[in-house]
N, C-alpha and C positions, 0 to 999 in steps of 0.2 A: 329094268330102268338103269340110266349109269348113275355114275359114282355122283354126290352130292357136290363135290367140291368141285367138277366142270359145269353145274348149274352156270350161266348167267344169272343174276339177281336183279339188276335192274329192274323197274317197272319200265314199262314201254308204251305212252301216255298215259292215259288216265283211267281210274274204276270205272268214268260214264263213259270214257270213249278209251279202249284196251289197243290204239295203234298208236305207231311214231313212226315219223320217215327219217332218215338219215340220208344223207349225202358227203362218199365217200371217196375222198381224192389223196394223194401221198401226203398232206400235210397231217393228215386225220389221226390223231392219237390210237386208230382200232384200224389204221389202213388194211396190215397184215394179222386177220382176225382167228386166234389158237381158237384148237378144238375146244367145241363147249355145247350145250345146250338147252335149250328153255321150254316152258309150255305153249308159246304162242307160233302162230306160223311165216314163214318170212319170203316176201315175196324181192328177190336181187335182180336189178336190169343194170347191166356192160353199158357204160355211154364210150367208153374209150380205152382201146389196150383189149388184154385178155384177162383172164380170173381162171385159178382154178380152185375148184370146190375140193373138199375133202370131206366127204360125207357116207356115213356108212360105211366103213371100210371103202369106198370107193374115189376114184380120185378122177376128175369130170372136169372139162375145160370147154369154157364158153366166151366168145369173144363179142365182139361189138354186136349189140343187138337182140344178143341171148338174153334169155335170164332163165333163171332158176328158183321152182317154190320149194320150200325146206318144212314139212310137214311137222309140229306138235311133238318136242320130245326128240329129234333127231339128232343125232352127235352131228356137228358139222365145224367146217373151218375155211377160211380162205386164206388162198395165196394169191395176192394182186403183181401179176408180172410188168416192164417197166411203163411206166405212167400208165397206169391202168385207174380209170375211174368208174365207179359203180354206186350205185342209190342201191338202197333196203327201203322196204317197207316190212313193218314187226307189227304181228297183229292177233288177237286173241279169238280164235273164230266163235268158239263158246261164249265169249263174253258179248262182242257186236251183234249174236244172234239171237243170246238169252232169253228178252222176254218173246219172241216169235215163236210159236210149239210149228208152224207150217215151214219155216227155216229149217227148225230143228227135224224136223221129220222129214226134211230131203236131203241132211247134211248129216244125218245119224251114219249111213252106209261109211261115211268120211273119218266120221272120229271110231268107231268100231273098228278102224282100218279092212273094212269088206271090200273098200275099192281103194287102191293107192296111185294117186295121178301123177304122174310122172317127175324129175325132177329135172333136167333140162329141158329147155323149147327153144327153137330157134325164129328168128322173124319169119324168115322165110316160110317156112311148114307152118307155121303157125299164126297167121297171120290175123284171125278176128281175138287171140288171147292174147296176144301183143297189141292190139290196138287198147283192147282193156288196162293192159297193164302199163301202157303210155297214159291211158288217162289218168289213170290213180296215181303214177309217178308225179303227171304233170298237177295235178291239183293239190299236191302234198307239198312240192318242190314251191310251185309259187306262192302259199301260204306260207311257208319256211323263210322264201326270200322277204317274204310283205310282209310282215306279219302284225302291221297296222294299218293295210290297205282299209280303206272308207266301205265297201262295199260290204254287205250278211256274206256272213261265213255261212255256208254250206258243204265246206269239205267233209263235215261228219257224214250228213245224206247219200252224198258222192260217192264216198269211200262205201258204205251201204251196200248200197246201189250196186257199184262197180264189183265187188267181188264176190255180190252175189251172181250174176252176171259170169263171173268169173267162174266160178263153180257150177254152173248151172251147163 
């Protein structure tokens, strides 16, 4: 495990619901975000510009339309090159799946790390987990923007839904 003091501390929503989106542009106090890391998992999509990741000793560079998932525990950082914008989504896969043992028991190979899924994707190659990952951008993003629209929230379900989907 690393050093205590690159921890992130934040909580990243809530005990009943363990995700948060972010939406990250040059004005953003975490634009250029130092190494650090956390127990939840983080799913980053490029809306504009380039990003490069520092993660694992590794140094990985994704541009519009990329994104990158950052697995439970992984030292990571960014450098957002000029006007580069990017969304996060931070999310606790243990916690969204908790009460399910049928989750748990297809997501066990995951947190075991028996299977390590990759850490960039491009649109292109990847095209039915970019569509996932557009959706869960987009339902976290317009919640974010509305966030007294008249209509049931269901972005918890969604979000659910979507990365199980994701994983699956």
């Amino acid at each position: 495990m690393y050093s205590s003091s690159l921890r992130e501390k934040i909580q990243h929503g809530t005990l009943d619901f363990p995700a948060a989106y972010y939406y990250i542009d040059p004005s953003h106090p975490h634009y250029c975000m130092p190494i650090h890391w956390h127990k939840e998992w983080e799913l980053i999509r490029i809306q504009k510009g380039s990003l490069i990741l520092h993660a694992d000793q590794q140094e990985i560079i994704g541009t519009v339309g990329d994104f990158f998932l950052i697995r439970d525990s992984m030292l990571h950082g960014f450098t957002p090159q000029t006007d580069c914008i990017y969304e996060c989504l931070v999310f606790d896969l243990h916690g969204l799946f908790r009460g399910s043992e049928t989750f748990q028991k297809f997501l066990r190979p995951i947190y075991r790390l028996e299977f390590l899924p990759g850490i960039l994707y491009h649109k292109e190659s990847q095209p039915e987990l970019y569509a996932l990952t557009d959706a869960l951008m987009q339902t976290h993003s317009s919640k974010h923007l509305y966030p007294d629209h008249a209509t049931p929230n269901y972005h918890e379900l969604i979000t659910v839904s979507e990365i199980s989907l994701f994983f699956a």
